[in-house]
GUVEX-826866 format. One record per residue (C-alpha): residue number from 1; residue in one letter; x, y, z. Coordinates in Angstrom, 1 decimal, m for minus. Layout:
N
{n NUM res a u X v Y w Z}
...
// end
This chain:
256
{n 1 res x u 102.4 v 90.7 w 112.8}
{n 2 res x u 105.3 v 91.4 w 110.4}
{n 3 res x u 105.3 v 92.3 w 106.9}
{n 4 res x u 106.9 v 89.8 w 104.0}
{n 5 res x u 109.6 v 89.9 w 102.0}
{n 6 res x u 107.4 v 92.0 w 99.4}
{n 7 res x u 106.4 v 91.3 w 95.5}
{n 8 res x u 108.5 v 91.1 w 92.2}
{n 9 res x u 105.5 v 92.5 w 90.6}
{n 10 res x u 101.8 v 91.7 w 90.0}
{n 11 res x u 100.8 v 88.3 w 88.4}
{n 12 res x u 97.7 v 86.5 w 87.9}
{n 13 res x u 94.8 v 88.1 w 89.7}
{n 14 res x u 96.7 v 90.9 w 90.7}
{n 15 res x u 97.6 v 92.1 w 87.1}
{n 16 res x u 94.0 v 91.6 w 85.7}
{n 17 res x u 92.7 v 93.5 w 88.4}
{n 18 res x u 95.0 v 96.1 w 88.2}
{n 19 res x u 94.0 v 96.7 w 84.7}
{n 20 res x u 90.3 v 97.4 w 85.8}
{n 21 res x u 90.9 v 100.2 w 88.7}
{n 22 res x u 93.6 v 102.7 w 88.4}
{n 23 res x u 93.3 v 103.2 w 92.0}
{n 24 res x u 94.6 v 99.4 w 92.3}
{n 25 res x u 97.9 v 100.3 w 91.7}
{n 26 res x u 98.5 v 102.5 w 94.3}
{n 27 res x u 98.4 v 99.2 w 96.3}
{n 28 res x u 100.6 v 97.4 w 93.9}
{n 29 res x u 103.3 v 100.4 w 93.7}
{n 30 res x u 103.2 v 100.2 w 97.9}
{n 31 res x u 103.5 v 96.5 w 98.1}
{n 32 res x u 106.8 v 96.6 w 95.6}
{n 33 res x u 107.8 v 99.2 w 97.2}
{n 34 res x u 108.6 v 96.8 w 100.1}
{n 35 res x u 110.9 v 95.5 w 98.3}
{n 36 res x u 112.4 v 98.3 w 96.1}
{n 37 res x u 112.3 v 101.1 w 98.9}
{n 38 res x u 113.7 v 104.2 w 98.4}
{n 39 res x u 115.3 v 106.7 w 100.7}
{n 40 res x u 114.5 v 110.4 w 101.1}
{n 41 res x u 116.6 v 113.0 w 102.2}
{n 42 res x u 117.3 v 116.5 w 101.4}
{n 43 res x u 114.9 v 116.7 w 98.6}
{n 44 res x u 116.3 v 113.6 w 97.1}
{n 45 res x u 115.1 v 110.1 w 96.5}
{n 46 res x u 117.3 v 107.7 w 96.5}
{n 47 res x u 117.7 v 103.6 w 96.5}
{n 48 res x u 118.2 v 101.9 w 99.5}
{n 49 res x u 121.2 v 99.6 w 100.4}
{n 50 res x u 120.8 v 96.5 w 102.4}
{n 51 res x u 121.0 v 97.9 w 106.1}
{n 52 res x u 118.9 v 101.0 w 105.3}
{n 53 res x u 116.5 v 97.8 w 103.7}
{n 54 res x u 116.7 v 96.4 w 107.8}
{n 55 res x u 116.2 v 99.9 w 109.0}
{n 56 res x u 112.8 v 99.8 w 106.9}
{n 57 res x u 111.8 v 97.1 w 107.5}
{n 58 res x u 112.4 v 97.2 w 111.7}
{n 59 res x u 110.2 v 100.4 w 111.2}
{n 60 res x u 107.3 v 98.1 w 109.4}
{n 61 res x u 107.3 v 95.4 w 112.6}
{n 62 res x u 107.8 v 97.9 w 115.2}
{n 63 res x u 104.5 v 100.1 w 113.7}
{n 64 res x u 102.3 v 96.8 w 113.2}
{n 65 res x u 103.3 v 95.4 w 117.0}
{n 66 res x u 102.6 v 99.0 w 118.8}
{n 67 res x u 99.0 v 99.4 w 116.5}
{n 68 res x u 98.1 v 95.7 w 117.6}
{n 69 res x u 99.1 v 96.5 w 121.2}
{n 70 res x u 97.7 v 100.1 w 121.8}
{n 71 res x u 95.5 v 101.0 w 118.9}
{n 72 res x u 96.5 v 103.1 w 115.8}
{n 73 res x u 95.0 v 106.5 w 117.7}
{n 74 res x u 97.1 v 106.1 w 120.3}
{n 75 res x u 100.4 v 105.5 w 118.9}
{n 76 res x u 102.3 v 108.3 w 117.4}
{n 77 res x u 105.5 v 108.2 w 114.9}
{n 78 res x u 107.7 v 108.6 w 118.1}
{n 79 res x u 106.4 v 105.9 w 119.6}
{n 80 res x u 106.9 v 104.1 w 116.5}
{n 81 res x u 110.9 v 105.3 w 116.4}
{n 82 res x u 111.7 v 104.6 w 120.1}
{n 83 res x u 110.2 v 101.2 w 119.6}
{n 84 res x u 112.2 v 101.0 w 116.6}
{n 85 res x u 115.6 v 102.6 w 118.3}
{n 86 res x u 116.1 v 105.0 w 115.8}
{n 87 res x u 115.7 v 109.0 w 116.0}
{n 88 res x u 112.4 v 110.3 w 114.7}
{n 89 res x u 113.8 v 112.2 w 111.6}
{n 90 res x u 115.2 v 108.6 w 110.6}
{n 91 res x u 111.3 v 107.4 w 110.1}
{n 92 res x u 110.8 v 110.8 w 107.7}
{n 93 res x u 113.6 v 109.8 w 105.4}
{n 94 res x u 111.6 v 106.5 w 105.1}
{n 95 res x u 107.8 v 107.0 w 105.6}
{n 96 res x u 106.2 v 110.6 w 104.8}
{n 97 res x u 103.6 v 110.3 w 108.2}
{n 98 res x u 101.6 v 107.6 w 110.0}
{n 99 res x u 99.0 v 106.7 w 107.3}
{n 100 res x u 102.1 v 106.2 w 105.2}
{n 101 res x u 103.0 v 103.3 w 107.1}
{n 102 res x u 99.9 v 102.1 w 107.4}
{n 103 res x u 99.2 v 102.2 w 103.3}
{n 104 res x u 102.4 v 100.3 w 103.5}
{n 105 res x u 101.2 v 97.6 w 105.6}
{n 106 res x u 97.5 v 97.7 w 103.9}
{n 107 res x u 98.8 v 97.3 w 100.4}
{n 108 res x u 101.1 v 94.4 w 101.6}
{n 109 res x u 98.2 v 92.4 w 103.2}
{n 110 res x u 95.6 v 93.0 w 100.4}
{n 111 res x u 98.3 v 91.8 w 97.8}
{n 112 res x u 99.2 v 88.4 w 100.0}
{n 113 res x u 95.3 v 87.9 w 100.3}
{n 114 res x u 95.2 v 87.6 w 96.7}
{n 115 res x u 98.3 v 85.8 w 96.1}
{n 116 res x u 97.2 v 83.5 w 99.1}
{n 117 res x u 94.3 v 82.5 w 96.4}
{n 118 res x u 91.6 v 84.6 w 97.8}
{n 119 res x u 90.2 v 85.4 w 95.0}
{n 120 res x u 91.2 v 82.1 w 92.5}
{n 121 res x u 87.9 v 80.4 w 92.3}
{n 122 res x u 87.0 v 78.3 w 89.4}
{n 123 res x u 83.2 v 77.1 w 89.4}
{n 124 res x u 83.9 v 73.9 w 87.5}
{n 125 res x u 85.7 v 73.1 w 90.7}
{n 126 res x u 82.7 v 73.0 w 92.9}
{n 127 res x u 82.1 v 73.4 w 96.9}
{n 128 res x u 85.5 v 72.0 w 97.4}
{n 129 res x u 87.3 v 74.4 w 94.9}
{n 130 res x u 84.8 v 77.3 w 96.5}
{n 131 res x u 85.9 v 76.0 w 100.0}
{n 132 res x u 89.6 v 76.8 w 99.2}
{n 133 res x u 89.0 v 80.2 w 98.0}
{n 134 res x u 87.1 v 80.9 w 100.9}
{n 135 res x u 89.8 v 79.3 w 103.0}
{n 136 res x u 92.8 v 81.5 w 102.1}
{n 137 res x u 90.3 v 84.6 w 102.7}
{n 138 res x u 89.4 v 83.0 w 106.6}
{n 139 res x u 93.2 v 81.7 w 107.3}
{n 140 res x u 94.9 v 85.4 w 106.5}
{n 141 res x u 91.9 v 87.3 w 108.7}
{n 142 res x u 93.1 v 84.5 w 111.5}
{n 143 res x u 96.2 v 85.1 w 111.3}
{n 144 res x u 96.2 v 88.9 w 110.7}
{n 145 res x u 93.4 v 90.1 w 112.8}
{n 146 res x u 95.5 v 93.1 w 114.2}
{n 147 res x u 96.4 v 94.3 w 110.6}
{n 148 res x u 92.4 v 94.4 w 109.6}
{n 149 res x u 91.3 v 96.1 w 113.0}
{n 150 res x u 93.9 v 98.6 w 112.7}
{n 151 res x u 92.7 v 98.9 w 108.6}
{n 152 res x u 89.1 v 99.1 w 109.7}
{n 153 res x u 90.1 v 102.5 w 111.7}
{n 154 res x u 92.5 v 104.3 w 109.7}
{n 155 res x u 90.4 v 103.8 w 106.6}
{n 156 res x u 87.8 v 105.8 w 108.5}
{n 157 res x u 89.7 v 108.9 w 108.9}
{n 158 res x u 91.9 v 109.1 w 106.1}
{n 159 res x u 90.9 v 109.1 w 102.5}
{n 160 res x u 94.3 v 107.8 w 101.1}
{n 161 res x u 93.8 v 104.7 w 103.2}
{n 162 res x u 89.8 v 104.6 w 102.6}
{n 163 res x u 90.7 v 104.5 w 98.6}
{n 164 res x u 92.9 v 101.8 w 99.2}
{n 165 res x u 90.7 v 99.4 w 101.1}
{n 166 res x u 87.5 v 100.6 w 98.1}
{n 167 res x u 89.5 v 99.3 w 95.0}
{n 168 res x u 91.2 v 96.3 w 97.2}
{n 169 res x u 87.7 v 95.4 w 98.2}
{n 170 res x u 86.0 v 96.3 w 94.8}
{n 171 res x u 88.8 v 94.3 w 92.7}
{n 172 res x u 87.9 v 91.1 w 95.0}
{n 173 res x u 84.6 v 91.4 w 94.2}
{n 174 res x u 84.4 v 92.0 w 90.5}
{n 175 res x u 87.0 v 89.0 w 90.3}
{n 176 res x u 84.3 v 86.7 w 91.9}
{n 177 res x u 81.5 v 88.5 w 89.8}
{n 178 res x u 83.4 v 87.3 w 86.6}
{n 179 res x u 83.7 v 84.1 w 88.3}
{n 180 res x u 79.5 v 83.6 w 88.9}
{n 181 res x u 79.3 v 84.9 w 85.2}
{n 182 res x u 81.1 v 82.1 w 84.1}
{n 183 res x u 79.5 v 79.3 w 86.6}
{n 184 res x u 76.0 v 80.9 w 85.0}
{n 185 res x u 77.9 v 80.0 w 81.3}
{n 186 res x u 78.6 v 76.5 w 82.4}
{n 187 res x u 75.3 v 76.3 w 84.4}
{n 188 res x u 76.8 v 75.8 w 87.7}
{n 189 res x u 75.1 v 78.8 w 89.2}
{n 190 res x u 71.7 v 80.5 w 89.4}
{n 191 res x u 71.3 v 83.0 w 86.4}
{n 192 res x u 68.7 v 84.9 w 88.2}
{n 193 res x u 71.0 v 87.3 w 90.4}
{n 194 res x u 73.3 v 89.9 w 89.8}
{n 195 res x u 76.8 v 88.4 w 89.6}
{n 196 res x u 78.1 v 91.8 w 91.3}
{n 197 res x u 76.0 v 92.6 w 94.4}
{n 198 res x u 76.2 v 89.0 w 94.7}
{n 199 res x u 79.8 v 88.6 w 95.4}
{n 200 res x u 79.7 v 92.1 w 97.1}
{n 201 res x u 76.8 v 90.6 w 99.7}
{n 202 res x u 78.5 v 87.5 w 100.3}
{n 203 res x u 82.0 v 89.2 w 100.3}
{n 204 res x u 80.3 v 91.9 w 102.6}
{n 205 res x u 79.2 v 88.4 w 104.8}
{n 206 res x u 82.7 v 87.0 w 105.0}
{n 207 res x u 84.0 v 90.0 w 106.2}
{n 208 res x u 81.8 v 90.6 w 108.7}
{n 209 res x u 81.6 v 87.8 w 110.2}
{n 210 res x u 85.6 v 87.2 w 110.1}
{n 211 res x u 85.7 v 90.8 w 111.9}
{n 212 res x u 83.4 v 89.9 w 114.4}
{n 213 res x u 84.4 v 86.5 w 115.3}
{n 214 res x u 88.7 v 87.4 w 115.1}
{n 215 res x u 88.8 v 91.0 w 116.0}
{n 216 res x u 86.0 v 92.2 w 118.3}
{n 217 res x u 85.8 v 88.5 w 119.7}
{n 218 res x u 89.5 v 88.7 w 120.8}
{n 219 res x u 88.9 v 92.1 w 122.2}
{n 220 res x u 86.3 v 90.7 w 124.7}
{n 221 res x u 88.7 v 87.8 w 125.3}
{n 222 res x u 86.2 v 85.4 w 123.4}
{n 223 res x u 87.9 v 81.7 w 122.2}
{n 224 res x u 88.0 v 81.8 w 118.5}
{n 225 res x u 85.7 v 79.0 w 116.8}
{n 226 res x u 87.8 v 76.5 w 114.9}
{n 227 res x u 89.3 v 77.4 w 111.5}
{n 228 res x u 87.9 v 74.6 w 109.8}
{n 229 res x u 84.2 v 75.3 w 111.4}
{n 230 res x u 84.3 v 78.7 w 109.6}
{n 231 res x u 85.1 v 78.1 w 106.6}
{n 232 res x u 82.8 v 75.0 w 106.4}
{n 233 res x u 79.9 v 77.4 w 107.2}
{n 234 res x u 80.9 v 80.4 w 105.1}
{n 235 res x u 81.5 v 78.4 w 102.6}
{n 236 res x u 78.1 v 76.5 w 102.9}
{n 237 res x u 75.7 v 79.4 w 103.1}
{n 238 res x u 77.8 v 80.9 w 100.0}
{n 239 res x u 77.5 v 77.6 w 97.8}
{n 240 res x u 73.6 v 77.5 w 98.8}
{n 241 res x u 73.0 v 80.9 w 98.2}
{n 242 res x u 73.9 v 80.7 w 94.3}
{n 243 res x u 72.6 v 77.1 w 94.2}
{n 244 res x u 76.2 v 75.5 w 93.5}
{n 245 res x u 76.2 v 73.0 w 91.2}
{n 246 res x u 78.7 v 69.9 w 91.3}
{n 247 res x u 77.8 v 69.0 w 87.6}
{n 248 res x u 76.4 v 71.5 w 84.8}
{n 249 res x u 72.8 v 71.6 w 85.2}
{n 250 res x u 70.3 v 71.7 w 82.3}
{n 251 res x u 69.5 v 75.1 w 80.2}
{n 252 res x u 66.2 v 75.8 w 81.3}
{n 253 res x u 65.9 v 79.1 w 81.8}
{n 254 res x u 65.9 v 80.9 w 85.3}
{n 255 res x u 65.5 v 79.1 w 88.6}
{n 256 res x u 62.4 v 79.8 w 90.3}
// end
């Protein structure tokens, strides 16, 4: 698991979402700072040249390879530095402690989620156009089941990274909430449920499932299900759950 290159800024979903939690931006400012790092030393921040850039980001991929491998309980900030070959105060001028590099990491993957198209569903567009939201959510917990195992314990014992993963999670949700609101407007959806603890069930289900299925499932050495087989039924119980329509279906009041 490595990190990417980082974000010029936040577009699209990520800059109407960031207008509704103030929280949000926490994971916004940690993503860019990917990218715009800074160095601290003697009381001093200052910006980073191009091999401290490497140094940083050696750090990143030698923290996510040593959670993945041994857990992020049992992996300390010197482990991180000897797998990094660099001295531990080195790690200090760039990370303040462990759950620092883990927010790091955390805001990175909860950006490329949404930039991935996560969240971009249109209901005009339909199962297929509800398939490819769902898909970009499935393919990154795939591909990045390390990162979300190691999020799934860290956000349990520290708050900084529990706040994170609330207003990442609650920004997804209120995103596909608008989204139902709308397919209710055009009469793609059913109008009888909440459009909120709607999305958050069937987020809530996604999750889950995609937990269970890529992360405890490679624990006990279990063969992943096809990619494609997953998303086809996540994205079939989801579609039949708020009665999905293909076309616009006639004003007549709330479905039974």
């Amino acid at each position: 698991m490595t990190t990417t290159e980082g974000t010029a800024g936040a577009e699209g979903a990520e800059g109407a979402e960031a207008a509704e939690s103030p929280r949000l931006q926490k994971l916004i400012k940690a993503a860019e700072e990917i990218k715009l790092a800074v160095r601290r030393q003697d009381g001093r921040e200052t910006p980073v040249g191009e091999r401290a850039m490497q140094t940083r980001a050696k750090l990143l991929e030698a923290a996510a390879r040593l959670f993945s491998e041994r857990g992020y309980l049992n992996t300390s900030l010197n482990d991180v530095a000897r797998e990094a070959g660099v001295s531990l105060p080195t790690i200090y001028q760039y990370f303040a402690d462990r759950n620092d590099i883990v927010a790091t990491l955390a805001a990175d993957h909860a950006l490329g989620m949404l930039r991935a198209g996560a969240g971009d569903w249109k209901p005009a567009s339909g199962r297929l156009g509800l398939r490819r939201a769902i898909a970009a959510l499935v393919t990154l917990y795939a591909q990045s089941s390390p990162f979300f195992s190691l999020w799934e314990v860290a956000s349990h014992i520290d708050d900084r990274l529990a706040d994170l993963r609330h207003d990442f999670e609650h920004a997804f949700r209120s995103n596909f909430a608008r989204k139902m609101r709308k397919g209710i407007e055009l009469g793609r959806v059913r109008p009888d449920l909440d459009p909120f603890e709607v999305s958050r069930a069937m987020n809530l289900m996604v999750q889950s499932y995609c937990y269970d299925v890529f992360v405890v499932g490679a624990r006990r050495g279990e063969p992943p299900p096809e990619l494609d087989d997953v998303i086809d039924l996540l994205t079939t119980l989801w579609a039949d759950a708020i009665r999905l329509q293909e076309h616009p279906s006639p004003a007549s009041g709330p479905h039974p």
